[in-house]
HTML snippet that shows the backbone in 3Dmol.js (N, CA, C, O; Angstrom):
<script src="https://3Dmol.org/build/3Dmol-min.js"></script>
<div id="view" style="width:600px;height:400px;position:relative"></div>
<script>
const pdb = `
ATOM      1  N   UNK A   1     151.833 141.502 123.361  1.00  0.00           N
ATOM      2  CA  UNK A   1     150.742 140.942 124.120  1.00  0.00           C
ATOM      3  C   UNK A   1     149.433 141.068 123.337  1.00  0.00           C
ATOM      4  O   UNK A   1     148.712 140.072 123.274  1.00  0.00           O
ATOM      5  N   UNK A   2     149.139 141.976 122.855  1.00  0.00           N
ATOM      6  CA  UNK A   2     147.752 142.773 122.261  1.00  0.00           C
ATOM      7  C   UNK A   2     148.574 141.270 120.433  1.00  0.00           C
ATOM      8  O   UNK A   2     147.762 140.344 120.421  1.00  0.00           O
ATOM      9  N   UNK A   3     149.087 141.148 119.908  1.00  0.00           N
ATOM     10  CA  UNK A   3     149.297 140.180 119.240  1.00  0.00           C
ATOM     11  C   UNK A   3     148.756 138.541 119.284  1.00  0.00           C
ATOM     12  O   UNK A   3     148.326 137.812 118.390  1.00  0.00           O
ATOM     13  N   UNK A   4     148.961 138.344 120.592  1.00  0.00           N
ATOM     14  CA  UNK A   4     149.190 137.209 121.245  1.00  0.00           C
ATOM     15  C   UNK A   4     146.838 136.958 121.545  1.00  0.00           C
ATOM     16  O   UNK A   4     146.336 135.920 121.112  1.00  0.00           O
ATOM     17  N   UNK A   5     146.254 137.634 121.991  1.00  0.00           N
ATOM     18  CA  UNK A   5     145.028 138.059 122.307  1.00  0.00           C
ATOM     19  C   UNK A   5     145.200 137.498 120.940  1.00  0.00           C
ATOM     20  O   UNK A   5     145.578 136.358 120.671  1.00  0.00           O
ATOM     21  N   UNK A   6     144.881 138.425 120.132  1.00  0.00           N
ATOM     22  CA  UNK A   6     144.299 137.860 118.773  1.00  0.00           C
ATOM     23  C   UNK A   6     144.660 136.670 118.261  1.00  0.00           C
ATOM     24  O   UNK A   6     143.745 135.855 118.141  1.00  0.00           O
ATOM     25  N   UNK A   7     145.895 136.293 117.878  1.00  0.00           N
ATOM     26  CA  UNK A   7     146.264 134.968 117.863  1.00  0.00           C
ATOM     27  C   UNK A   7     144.842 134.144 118.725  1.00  0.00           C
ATOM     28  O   UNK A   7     143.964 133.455 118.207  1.00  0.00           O
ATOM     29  N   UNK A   8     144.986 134.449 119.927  1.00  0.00           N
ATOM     30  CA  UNK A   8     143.983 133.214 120.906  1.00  0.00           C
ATOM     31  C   UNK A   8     142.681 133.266 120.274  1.00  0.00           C
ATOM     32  O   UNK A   8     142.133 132.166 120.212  1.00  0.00           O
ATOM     33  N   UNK A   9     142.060 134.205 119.806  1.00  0.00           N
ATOM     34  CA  UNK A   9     140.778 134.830 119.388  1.00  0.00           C
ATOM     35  C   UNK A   9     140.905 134.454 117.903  1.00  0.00           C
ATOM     36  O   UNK A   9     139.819 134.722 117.389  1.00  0.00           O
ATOM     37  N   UNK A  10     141.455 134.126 117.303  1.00  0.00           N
ATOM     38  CA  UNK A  10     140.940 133.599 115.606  1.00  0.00           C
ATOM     39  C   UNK A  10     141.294 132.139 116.186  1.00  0.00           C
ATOM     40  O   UNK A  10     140.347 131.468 115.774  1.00  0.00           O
ATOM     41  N   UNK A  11     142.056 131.358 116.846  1.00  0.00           N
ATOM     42  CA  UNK A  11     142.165 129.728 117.248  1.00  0.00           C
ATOM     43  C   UNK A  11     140.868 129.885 117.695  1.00  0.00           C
ATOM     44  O   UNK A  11     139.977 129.608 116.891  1.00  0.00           O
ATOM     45  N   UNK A  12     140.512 130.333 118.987  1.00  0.00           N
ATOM     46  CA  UNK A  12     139.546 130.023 119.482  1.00  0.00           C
ATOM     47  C   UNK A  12     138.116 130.028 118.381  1.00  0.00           C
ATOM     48  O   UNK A  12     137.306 129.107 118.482  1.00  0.00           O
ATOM     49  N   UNK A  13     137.943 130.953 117.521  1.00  0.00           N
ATOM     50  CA  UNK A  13     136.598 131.172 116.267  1.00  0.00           C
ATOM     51  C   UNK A  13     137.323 129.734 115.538  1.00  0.00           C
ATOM     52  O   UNK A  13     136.371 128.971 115.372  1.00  0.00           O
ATOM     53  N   UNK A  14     138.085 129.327 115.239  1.00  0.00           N
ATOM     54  CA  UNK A  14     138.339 128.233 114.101  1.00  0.00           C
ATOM     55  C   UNK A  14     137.639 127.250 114.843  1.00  0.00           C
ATOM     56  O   UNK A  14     136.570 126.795 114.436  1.00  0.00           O
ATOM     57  N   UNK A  15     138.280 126.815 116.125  1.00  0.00           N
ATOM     58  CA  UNK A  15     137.381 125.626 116.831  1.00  0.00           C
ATOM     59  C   UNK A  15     136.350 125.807 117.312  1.00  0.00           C
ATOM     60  O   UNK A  15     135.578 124.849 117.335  1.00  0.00           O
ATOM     61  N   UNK A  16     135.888 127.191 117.928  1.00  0.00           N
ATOM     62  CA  UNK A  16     133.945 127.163 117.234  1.00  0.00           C
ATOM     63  C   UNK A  16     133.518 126.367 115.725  1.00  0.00           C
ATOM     64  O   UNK A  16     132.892 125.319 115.570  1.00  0.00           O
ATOM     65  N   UNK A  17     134.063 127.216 114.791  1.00  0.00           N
ATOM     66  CA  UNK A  17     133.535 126.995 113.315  1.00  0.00           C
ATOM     67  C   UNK A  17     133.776 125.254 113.426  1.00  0.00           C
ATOM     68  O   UNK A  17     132.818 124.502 113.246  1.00  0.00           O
ATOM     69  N   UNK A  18     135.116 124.735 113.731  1.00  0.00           N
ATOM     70  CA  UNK A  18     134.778 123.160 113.643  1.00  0.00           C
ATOM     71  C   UNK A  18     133.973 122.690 114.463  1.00  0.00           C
ATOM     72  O   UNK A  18     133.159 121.816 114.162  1.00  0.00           O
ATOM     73  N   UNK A  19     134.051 123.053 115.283  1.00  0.00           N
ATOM     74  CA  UNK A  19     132.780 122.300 116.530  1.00  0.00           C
ATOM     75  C   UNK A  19     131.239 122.298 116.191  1.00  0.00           C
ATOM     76  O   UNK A  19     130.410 121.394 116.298  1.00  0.00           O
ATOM     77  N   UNK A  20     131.118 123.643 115.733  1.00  0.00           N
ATOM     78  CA  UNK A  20     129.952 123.968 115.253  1.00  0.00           C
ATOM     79  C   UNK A  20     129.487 123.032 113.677  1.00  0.00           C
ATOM     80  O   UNK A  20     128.362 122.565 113.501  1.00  0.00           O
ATOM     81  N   UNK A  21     130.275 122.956 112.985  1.00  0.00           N
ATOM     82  CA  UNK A  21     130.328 122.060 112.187  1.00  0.00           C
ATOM     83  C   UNK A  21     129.820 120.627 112.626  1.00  0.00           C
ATOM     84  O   UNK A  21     128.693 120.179 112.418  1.00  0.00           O
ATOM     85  N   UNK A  22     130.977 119.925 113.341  1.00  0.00           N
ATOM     86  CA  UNK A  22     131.185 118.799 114.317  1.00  0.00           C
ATOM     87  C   UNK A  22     129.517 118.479 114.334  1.00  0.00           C
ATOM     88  O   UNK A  22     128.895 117.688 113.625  1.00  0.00           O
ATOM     89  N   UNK A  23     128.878 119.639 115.706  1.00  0.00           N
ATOM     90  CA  UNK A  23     127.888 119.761 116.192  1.00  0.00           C
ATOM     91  C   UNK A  23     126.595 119.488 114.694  1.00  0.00           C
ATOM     92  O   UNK A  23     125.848 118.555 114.402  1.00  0.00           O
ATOM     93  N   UNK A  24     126.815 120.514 114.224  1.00  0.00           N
ATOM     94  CA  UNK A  24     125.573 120.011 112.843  1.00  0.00           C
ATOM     95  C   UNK A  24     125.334 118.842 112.531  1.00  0.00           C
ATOM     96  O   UNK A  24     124.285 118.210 112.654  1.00  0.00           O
ATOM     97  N   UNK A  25     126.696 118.418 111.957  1.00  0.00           N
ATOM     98  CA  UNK A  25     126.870 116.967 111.672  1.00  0.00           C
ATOM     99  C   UNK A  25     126.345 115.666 111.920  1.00  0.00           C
ATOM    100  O   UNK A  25     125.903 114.835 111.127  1.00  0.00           O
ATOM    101  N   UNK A  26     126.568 115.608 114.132  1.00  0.00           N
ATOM    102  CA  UNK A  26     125.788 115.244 115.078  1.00  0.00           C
ATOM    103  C   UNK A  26     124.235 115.429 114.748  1.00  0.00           C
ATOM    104  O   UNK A  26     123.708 114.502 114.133  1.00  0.00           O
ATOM    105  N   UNK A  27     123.598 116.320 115.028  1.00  0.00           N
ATOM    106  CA  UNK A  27     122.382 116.769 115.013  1.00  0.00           C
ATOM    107  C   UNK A  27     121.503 116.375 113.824  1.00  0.00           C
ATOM    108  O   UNK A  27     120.347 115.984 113.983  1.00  0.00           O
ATOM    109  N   UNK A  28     122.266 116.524 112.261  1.00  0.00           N
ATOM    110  CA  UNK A  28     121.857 115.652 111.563  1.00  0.00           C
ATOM    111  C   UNK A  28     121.203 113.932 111.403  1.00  0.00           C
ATOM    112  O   UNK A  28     120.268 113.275 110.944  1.00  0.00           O
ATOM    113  N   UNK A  29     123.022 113.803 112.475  1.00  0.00           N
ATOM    114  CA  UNK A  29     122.182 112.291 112.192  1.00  0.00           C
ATOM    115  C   UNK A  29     121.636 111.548 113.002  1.00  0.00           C
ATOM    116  O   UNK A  29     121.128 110.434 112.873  1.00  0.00           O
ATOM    117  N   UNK A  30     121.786 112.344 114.023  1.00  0.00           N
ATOM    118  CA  UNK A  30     120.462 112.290 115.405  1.00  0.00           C
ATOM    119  C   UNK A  30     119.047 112.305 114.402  1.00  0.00           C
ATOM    120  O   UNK A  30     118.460 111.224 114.433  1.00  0.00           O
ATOM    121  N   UNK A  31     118.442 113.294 113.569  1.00  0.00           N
ATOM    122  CA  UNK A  31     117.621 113.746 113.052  1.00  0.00           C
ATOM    123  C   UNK A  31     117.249 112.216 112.261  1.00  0.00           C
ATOM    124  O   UNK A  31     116.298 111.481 112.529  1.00  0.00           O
ATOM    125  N   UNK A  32     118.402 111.983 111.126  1.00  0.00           N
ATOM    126  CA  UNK A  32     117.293 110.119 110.302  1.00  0.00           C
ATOM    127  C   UNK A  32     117.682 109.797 111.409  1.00  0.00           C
ATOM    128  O   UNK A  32     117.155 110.721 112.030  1.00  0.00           O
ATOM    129  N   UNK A  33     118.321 109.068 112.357  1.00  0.00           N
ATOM    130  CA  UNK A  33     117.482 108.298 113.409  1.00  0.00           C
ATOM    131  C   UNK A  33     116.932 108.012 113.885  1.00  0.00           C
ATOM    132  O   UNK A  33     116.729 106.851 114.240  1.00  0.00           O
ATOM    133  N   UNK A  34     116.397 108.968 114.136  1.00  0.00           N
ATOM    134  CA  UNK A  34     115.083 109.204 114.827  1.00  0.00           C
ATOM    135  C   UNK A  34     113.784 109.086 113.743  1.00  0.00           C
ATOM    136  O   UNK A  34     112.639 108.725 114.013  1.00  0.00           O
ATOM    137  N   UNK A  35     114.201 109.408 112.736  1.00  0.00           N
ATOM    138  CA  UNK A  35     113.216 109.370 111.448  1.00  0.00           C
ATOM    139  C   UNK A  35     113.178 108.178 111.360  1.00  0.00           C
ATOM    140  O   UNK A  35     112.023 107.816 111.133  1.00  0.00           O
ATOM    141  N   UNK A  36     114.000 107.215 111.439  1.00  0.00           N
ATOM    142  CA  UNK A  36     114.584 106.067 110.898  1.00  0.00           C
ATOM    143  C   UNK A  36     113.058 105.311 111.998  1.00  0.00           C
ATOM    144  O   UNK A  36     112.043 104.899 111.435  1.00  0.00           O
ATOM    145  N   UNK A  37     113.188 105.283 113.228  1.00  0.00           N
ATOM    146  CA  UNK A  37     112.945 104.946 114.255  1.00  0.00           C
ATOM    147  C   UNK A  37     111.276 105.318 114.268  1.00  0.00           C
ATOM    148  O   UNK A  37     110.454 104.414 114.121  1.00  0.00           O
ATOM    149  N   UNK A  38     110.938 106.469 114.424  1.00  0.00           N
ATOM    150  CA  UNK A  38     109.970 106.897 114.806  1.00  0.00           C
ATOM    151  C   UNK A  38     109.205 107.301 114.228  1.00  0.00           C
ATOM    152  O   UNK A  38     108.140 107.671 114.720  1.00  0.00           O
ATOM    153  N   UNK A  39     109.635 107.406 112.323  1.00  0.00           N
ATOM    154  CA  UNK A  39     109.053 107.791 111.382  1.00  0.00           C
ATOM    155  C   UNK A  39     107.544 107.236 110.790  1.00  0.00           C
ATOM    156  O   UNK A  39     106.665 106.545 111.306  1.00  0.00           O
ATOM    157  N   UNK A  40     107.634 107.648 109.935  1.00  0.00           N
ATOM    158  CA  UNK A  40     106.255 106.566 109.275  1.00  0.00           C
ATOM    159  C   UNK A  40     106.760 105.195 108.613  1.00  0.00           C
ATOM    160  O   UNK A  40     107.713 104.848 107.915  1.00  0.00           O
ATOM    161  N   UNK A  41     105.810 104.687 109.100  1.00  0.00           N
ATOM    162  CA  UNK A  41     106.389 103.185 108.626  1.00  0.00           C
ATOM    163  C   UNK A  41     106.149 102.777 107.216  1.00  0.00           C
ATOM    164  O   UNK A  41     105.006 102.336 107.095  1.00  0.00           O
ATOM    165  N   UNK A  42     106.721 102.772 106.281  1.00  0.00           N
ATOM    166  CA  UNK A  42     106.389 102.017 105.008  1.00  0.00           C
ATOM    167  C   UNK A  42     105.597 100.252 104.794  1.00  0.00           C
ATOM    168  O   UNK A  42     104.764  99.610 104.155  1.00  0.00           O
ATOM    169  N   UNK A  43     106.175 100.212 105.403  1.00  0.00           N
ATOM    170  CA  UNK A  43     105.261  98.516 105.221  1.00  0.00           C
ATOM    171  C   UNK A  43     104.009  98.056 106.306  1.00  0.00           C
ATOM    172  O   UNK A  43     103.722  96.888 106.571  1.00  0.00           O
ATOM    173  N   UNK A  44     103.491  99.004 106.739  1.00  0.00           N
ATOM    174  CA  UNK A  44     102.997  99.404 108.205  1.00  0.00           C
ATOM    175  C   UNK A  44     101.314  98.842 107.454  1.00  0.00           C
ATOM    176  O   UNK A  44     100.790  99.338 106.457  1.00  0.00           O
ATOM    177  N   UNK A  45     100.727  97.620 108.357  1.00  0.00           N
ATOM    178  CA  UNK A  45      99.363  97.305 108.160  1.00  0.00           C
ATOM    179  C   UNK A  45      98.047  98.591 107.912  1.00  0.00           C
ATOM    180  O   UNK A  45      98.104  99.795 108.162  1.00  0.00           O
ATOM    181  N   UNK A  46      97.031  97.858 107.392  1.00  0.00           N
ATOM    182  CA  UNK A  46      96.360  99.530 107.688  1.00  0.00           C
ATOM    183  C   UNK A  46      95.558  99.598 108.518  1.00  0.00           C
ATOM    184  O   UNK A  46      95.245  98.498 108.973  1.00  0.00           O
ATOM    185  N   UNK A  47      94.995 100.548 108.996  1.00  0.00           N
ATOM    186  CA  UNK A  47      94.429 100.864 110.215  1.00  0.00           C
ATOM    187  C   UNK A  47      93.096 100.344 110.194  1.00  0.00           C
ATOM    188  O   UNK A  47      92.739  99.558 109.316  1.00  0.00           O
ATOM    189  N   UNK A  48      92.486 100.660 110.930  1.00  0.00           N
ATOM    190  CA  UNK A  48      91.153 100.329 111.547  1.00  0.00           C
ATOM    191  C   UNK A  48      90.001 100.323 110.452  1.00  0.00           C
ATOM    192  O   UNK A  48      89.293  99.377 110.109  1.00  0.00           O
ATOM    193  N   UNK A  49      90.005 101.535 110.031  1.00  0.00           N
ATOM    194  CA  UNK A  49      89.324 102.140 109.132  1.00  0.00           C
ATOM    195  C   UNK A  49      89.046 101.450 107.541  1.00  0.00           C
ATOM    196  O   UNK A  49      88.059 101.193 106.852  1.00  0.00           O
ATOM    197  N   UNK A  50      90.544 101.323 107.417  1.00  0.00           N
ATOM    198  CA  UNK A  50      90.761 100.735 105.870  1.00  0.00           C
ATOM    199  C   UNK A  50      90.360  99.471 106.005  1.00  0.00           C
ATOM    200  O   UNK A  50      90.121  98.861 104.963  1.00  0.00           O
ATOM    201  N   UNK A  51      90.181  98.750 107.343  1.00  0.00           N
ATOM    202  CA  UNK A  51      90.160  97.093 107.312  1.00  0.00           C
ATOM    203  C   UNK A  51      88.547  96.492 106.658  1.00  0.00           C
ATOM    204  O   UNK A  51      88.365  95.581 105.850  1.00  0.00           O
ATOM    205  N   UNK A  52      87.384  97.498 107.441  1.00  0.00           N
ATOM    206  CA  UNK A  52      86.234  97.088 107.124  1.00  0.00           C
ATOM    207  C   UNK A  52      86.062  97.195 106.080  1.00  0.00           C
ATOM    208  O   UNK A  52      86.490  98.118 105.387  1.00  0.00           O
ATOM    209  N   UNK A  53      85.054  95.810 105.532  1.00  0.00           N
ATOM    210  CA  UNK A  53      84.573  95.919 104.230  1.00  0.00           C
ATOM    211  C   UNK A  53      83.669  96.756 104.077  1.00  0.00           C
ATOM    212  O   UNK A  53      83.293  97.535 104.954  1.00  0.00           O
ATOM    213  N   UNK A  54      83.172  96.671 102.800  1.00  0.00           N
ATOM    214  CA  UNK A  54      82.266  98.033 101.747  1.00  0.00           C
ATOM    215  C   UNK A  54      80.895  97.058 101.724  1.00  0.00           C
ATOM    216  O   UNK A  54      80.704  95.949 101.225  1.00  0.00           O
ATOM    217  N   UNK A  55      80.297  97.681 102.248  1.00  0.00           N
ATOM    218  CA  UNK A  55      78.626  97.671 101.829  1.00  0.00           C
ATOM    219  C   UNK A  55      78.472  96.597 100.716  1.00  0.00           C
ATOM    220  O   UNK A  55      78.551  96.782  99.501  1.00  0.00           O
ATOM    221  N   UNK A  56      78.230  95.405 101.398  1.00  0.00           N
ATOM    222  CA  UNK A  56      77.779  94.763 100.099  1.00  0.00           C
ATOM    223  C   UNK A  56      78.670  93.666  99.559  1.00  0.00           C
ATOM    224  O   UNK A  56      78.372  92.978  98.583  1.00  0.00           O
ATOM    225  N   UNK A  57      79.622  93.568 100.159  1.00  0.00           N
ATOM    226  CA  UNK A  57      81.232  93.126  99.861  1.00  0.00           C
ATOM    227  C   UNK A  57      80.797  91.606 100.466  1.00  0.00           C
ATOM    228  O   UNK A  57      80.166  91.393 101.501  1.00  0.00           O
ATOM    229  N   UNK A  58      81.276  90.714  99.598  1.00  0.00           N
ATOM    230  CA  UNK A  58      81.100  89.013  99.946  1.00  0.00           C
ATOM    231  C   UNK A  58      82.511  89.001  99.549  1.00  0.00           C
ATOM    232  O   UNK A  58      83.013  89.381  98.491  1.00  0.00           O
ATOM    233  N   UNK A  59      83.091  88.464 100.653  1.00  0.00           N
ATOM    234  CA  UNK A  59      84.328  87.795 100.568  1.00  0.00           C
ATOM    235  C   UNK A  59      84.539  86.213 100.242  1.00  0.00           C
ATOM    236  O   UNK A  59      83.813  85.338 100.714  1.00  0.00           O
ATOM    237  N   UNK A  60      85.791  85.937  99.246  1.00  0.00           N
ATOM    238  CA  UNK A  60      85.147  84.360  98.769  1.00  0.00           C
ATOM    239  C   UNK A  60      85.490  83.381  99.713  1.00  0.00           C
ATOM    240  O   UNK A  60      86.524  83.375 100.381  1.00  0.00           O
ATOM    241  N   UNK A  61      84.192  82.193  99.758  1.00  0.00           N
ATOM    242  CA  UNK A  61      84.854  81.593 101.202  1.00  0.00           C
ATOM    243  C   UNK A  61      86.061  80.439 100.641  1.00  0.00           C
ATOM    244  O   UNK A  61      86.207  80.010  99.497  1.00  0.00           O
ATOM    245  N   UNK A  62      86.632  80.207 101.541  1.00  0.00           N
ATOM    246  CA  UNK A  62      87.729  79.608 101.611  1.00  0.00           C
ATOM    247  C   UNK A  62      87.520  78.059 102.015  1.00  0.00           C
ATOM    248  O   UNK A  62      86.729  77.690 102.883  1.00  0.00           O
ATOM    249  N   UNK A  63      88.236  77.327 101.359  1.00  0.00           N
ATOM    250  CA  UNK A  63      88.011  75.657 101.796  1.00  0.00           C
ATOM    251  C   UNK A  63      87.993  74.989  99.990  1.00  0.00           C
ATOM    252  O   UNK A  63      88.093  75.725  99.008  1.00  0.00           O
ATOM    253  N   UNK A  64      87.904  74.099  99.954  1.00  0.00           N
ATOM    254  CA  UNK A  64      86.856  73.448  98.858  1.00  0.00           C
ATOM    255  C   UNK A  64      85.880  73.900  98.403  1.00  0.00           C
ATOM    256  O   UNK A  64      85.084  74.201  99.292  1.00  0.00           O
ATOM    257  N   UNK A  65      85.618  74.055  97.661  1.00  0.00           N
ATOM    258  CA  UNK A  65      84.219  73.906  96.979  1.00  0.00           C
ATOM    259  C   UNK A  65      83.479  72.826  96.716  1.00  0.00           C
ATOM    260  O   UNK A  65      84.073  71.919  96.133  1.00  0.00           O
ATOM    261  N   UNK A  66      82.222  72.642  97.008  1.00  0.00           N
ATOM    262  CA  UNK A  66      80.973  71.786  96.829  1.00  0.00           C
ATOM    263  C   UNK A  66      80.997  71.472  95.270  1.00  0.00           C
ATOM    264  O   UNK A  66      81.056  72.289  94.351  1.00  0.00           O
ATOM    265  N   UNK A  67      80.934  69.990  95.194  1.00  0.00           N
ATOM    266  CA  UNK A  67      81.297  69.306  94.074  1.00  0.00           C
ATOM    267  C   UNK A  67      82.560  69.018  93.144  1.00  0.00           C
ATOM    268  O   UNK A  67      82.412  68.443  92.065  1.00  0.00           O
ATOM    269  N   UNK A  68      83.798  69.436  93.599  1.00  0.00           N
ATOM    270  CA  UNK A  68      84.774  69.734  92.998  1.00  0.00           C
ATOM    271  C   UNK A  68      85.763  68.259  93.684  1.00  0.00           C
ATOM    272  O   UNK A  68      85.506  67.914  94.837  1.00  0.00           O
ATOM    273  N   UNK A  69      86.739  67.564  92.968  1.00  0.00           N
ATOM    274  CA  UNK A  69      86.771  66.358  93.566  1.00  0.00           C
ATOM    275  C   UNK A  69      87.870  66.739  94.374  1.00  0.00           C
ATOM    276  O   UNK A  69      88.342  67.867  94.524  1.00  0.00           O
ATOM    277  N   UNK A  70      88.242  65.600  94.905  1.00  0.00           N
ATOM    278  CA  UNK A  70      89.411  65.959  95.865  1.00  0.00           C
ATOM    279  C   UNK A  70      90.843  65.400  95.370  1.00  0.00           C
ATOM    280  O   UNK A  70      90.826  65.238  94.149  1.00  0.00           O
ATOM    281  N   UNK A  71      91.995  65.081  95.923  1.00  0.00           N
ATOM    282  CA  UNK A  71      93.109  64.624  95.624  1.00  0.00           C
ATOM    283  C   UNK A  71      93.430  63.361  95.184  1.00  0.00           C
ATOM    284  O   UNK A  71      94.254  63.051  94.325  1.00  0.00           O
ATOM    285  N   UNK A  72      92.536  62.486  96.003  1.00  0.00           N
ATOM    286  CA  UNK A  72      92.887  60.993  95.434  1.00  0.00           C
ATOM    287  C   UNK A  72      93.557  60.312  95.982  1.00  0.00           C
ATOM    288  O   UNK A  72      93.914  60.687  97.099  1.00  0.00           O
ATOM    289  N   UNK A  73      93.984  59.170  95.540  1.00  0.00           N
ATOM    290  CA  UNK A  73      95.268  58.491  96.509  1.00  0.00           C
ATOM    291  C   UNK A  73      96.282  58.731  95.562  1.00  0.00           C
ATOM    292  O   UNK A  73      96.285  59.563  94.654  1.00  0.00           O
ATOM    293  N   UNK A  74      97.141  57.913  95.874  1.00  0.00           N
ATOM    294  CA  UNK A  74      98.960  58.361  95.120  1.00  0.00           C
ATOM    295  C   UNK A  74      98.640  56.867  94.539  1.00  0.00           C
ATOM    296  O   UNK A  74      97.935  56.092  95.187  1.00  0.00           O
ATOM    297  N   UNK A  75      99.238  56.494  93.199  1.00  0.00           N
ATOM    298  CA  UNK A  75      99.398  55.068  92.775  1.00  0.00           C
ATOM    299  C   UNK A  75     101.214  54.706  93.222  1.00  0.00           C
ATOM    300  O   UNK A  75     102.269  55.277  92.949  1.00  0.00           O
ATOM    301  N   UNK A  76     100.891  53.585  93.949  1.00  0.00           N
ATOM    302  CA  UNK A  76     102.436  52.880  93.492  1.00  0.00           C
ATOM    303  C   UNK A  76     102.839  52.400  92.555  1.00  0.00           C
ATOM    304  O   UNK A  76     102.274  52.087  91.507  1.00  0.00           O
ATOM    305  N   UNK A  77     104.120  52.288  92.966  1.00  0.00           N
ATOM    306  CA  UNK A  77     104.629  51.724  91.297  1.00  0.00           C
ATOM    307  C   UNK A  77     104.491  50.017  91.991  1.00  0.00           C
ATOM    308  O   UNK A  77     104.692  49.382  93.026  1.00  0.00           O
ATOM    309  N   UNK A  78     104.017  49.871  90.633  1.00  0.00           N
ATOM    310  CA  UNK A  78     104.029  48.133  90.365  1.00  0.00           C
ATOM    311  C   UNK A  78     102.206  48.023  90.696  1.00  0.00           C
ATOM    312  O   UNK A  78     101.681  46.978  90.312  1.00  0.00           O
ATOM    313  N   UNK A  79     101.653  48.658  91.112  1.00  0.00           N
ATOM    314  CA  UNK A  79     100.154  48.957  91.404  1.00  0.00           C
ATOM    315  C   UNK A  79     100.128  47.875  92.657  1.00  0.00           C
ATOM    316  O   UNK A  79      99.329  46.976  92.397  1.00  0.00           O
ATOM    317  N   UNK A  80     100.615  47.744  93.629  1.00  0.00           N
ATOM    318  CA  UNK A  80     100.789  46.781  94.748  1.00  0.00           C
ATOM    319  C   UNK A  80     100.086  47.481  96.173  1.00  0.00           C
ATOM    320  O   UNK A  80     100.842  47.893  97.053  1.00  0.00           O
ATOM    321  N   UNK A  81      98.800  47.569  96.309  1.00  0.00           N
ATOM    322  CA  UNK A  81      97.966  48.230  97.420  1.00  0.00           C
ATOM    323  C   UNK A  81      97.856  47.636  98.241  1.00  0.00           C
ATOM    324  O   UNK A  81      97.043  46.720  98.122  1.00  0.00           O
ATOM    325  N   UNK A  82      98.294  47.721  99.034  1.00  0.00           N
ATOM    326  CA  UNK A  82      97.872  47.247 100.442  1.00  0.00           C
ATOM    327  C   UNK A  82      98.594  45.950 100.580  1.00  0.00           C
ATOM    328  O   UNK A  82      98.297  45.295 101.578  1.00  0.00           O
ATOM    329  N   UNK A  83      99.350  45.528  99.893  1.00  0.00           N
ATOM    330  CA  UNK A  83      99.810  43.769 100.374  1.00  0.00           C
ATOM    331  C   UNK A  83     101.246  44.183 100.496  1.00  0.00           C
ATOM    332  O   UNK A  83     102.043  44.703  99.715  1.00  0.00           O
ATOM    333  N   UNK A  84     101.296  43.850 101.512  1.00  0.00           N
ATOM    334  CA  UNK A  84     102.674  43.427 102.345  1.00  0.00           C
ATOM    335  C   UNK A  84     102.677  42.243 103.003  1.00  0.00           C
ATOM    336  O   UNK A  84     101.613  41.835 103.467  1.00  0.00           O
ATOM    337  N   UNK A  85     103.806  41.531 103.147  1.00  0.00           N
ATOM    338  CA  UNK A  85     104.047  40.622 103.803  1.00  0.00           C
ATOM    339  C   UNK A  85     104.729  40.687 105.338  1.00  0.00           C
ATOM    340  O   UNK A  85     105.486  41.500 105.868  1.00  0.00           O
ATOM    341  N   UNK A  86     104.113  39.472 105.788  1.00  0.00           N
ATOM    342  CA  UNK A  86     104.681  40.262 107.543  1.00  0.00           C
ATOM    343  C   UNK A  86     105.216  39.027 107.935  1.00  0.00           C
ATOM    344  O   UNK A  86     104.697  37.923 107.773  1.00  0.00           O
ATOM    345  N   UNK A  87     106.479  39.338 108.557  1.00  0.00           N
ATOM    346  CA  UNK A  87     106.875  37.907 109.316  1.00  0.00           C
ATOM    347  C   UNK A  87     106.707  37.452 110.591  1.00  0.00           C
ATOM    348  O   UNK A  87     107.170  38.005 111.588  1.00  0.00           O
ATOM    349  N   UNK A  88     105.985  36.346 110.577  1.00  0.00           N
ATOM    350  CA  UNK A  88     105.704  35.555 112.026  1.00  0.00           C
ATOM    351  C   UNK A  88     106.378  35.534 113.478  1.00  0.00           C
ATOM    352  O   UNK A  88     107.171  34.628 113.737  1.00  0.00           O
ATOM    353  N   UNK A  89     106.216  36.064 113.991  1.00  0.00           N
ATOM    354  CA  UNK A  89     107.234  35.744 115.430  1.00  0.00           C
ATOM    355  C   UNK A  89     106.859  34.399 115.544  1.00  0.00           C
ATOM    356  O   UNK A  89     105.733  34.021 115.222  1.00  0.00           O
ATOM    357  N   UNK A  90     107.959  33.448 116.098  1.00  0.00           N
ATOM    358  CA  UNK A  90     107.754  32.105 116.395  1.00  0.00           C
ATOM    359  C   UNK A  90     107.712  31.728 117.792  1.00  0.00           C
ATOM    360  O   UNK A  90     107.532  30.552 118.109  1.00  0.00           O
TER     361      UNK A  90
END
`;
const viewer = $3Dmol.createViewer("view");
viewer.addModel(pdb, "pdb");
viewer.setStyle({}, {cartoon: {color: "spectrum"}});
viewer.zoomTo();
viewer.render();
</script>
């Protein structure tokens, strides 16, 4: 009997030690998940702070520029502008 006790008592410590294992394991990867999730963001805009400009700071404006020409028209081929022919309803 006093055999049999111990027998139960080193099974029983082995499946602690795996469970406990098991359990780490778990808890680990609970842990990047949550990192994963809730962590700091790498590609993350910047805040408030970083947005305003610096004393003095002219940002370039955007559009065209004054005097600079524009696109133009497209040439066709055969140089044929504007003439088409249209047929009459009768």
């Amino acid at each position: 009997m006093h055999a049999e006790l111990a027998m139960a008592r080193e099974e029983a410590t082995q499946r602690e030690a795996t469970l406990g294992a098991e359990f780490e394991l778990a808890q680990a990867k609970v842990r990047d998940l949550q990192q994963r999730l809730f962590g700091r963001k790498s590609e993350r805009s910047k805040g408030p702070s970083e947005l305003q400009p610096r004393p003095g700071y002219q940002p370039a404006r955007r559009g065209q520029r004054c005097g600079a020409t524009g696109h133009g028209r497209k040439m066709e081929a055969g140089g044929n502008f504007g003439e088409q022919r249209v047929r009459q309803l009768a």
